[in-house]
C-alpha positions as CSV (number, residue, x, y, z in Angstrom):
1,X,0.0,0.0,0.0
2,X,1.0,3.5,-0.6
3,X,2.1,6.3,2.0
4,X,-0.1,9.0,2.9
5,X,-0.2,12.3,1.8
6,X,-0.1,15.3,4.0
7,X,-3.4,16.4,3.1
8,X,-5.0,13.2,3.1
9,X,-3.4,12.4,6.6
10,X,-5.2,15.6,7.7
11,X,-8.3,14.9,6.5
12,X,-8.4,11.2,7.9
13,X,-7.0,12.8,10.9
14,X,-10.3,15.5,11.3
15,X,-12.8,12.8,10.7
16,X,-11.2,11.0,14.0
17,X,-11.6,14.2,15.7
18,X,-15.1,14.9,14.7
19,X,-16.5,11.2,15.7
20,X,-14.5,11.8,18.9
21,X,-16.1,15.2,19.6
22,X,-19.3,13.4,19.6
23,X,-18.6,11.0,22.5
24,X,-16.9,13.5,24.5
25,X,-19.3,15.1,26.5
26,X,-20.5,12.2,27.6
27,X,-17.3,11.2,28.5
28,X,-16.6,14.2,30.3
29,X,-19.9,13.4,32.7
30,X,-18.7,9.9,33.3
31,X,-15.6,11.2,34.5
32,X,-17.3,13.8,36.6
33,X,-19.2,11.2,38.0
34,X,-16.5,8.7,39.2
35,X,-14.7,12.1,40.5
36,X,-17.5,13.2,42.2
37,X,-18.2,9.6,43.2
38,X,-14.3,9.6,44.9
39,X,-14.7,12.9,46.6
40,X,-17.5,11.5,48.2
41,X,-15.8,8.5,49.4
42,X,-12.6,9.9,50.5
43,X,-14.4,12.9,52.5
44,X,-12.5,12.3,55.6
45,X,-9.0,12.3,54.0
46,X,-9.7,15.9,52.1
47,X,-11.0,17.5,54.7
48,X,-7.6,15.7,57.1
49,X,-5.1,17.2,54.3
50,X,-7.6,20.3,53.8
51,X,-7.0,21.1,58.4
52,X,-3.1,20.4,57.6
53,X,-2.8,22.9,54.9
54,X,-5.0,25.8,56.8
55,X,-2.9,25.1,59.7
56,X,0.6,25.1,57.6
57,X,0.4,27.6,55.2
58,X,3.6,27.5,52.6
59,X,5.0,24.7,54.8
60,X,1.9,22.2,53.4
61,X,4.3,20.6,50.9
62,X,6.8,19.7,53.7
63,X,4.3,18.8,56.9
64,X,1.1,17.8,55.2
65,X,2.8,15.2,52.8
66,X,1.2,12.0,54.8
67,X,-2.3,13.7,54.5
68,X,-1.8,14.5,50.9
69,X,-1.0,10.9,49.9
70,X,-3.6,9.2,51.9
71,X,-5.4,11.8,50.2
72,X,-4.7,10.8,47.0
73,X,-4.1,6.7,47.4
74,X,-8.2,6.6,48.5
75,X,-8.8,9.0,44.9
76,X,-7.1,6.5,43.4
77,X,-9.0,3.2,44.6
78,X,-11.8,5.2,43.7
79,X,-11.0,6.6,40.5
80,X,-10.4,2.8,38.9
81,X,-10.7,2.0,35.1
82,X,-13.5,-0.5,36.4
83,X,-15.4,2.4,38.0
84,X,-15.3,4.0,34.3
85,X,-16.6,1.2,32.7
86,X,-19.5,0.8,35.3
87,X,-20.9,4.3,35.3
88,X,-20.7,3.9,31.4
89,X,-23.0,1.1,31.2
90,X,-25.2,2.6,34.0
91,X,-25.7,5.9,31.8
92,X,-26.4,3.6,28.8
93,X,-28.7,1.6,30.4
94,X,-30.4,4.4,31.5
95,X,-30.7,6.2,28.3
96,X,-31.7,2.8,26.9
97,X,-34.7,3.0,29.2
98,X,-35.7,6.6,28.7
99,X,-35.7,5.9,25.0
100,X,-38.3,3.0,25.0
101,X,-40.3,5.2,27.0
């Protein structure tokens, strides 16, 4: 097969982009969703680093550091690629149903 052009490169190129564009506002409210979902779930460590930082001032990076990562190891349980892919299906199932209404 032969090489590319430029021009044709670009043009495959924007046709990605465009059938992305389509999906990504519904991506972006999954993602809010398992964020939102995390924040939730991790309360007590944000509000934990949250006191430390008040209290510390510039010196958070250097006295707050245990807060911080138990702050962000509980996002991160939270924030799995199997979280994703569960508040996907939930959102399709639900516009599945309002559809057949």
């Amino acid at each position: 097969s032969r090489a590319m052009s430029l021009n044709e490169a670009r043009k495959d190129d924007s046709n990605r982009e465009s059938r992305l564009r389509k999906t990504f506002p519904e991506e972006k409210r999954i993602a809010d969703i398992v964020k939102s979902d995390a924040v939730a779930a991790c309360k007590k460590e944000i509000n934990e680093f949250a006191q430390c930082e008040k209290a510390n001032g510039l010196f958070v990076i250097f006295n707050c550091r245990l807060q911080n990562n138990a702050m962000n190891e509980c996002m991160k349980r939270h924030m799995t690629q199997e979280h994703h892919d569960n508040v996907r299906l939930k959102r399709a199932q639900e516009r599945a149903e309002t559809s057949n209404q």
